[in-house]
Structures are given as C-alpha cells and as structure tokens.
C-alpha positions in Angstrom: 37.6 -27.6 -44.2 35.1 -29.9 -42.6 36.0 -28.3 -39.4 35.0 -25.1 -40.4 32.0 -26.0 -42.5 31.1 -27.2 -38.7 31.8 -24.5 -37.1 29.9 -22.3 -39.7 26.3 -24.5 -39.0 26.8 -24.2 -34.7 27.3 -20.3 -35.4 24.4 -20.0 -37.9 22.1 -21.8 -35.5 23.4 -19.6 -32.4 23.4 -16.5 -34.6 19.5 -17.6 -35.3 18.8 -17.9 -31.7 20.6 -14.7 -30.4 18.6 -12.5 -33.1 15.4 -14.1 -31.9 15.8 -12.9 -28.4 16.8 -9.5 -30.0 13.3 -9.3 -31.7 11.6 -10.4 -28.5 13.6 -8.5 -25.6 11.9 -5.3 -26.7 8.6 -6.3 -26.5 9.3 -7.8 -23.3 10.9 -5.1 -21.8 7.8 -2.6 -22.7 4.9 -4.9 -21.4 7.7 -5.1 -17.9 7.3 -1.4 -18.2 3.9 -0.9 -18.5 3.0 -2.9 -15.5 5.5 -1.5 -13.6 3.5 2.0 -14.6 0.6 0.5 -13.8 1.3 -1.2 -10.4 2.9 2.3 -10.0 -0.4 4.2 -10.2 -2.5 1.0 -8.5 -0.1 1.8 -5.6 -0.3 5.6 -5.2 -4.5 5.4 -5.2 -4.0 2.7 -2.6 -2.0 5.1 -0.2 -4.4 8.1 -0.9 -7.0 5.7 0.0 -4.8 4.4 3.0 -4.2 8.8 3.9 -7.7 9.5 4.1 -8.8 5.9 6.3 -6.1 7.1 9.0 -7.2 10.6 8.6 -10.7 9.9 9.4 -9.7 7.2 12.1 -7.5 9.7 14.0 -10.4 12.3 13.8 -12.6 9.5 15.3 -10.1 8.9 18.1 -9.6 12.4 18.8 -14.0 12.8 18.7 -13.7 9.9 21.4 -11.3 11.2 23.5 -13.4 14.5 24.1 -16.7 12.2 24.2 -14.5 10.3 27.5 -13.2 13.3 29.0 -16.9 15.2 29.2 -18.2 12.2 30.8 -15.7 11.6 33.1 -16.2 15.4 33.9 -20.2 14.3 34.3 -19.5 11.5 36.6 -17.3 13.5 38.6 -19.4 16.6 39.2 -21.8 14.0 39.8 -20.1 11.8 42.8 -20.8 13.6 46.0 -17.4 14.7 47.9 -16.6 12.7 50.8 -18.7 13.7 53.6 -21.2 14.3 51.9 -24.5 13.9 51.6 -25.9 12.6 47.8 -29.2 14.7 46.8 -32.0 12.7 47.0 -34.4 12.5 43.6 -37.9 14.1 43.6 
C-alpha cells in the first residue's frame, strides 16, 4: 500500500505540472501567432518598399543609358572623319 500511496504523490505532482503547461501552451501559441502575423505584414511592406526602389533604379539606368548613347552620338558627329579637316572656331 505504501507503494501505491507513492505512486499516487509522483502522479499528483506530474498531473500538476502537465495541467500547468496546458493553461500556458495556449497563450503561448497565440502571442507565436501574432508575431508571426505581424512579421508577416512587416515583411510584405518591406518588399513593396524593396518593388518600388528597383523600379525607380531600373528607370534611372534606363534614363542613363539614353543620356550615354546621345552623347556618344554628340561626340561622334562631332570627331572629324579621317582626312579631314576639323572646323576651326570663330
């Protein structure tokens, strides 16, 4: 009987334990959640944010580009041919 009087107290204490983390898990498992959510949103304003930088940076590149090409163009027209003589400047 001693035995199980025993046996009865290490089961009471574990039972004790296991309906503690029972009352908690919940709670925990929420707040997880709502971060979650909230890293969630945090994240998708980043990449719009992230869209619009490459966006404007390949718009910039492209403006560039043309910006080069004309003045290459410029600097060409402007080179005499060979055998040439340049213009001289009044």
């Amino acid at each position: 009987m001693e035995i199980f009087g025993g046996f009865m107290v290490m089961m009471s204490i574990l039972a004790l334990f296991l309906t503690v983390i029972w009352f908690i898990t919940p709670f925990v498992v929420f707040a997880i959640m709502g971060k979650q959510d909230r890293s969630l949103e945090i994240l998708e304003r980043i990449d719009k944010r992230l869209l619009t930088l490459e966006q404007h940076l390949n718009a910039l590149q492209t403006q560039q580009a043309s910006h080069e090409t004309a003045a290459t163009d410029l600097e060409e027209a402007a080179t005499p041919a060979s055998g040439q003589t340049p213009l001289k400047e009044l």
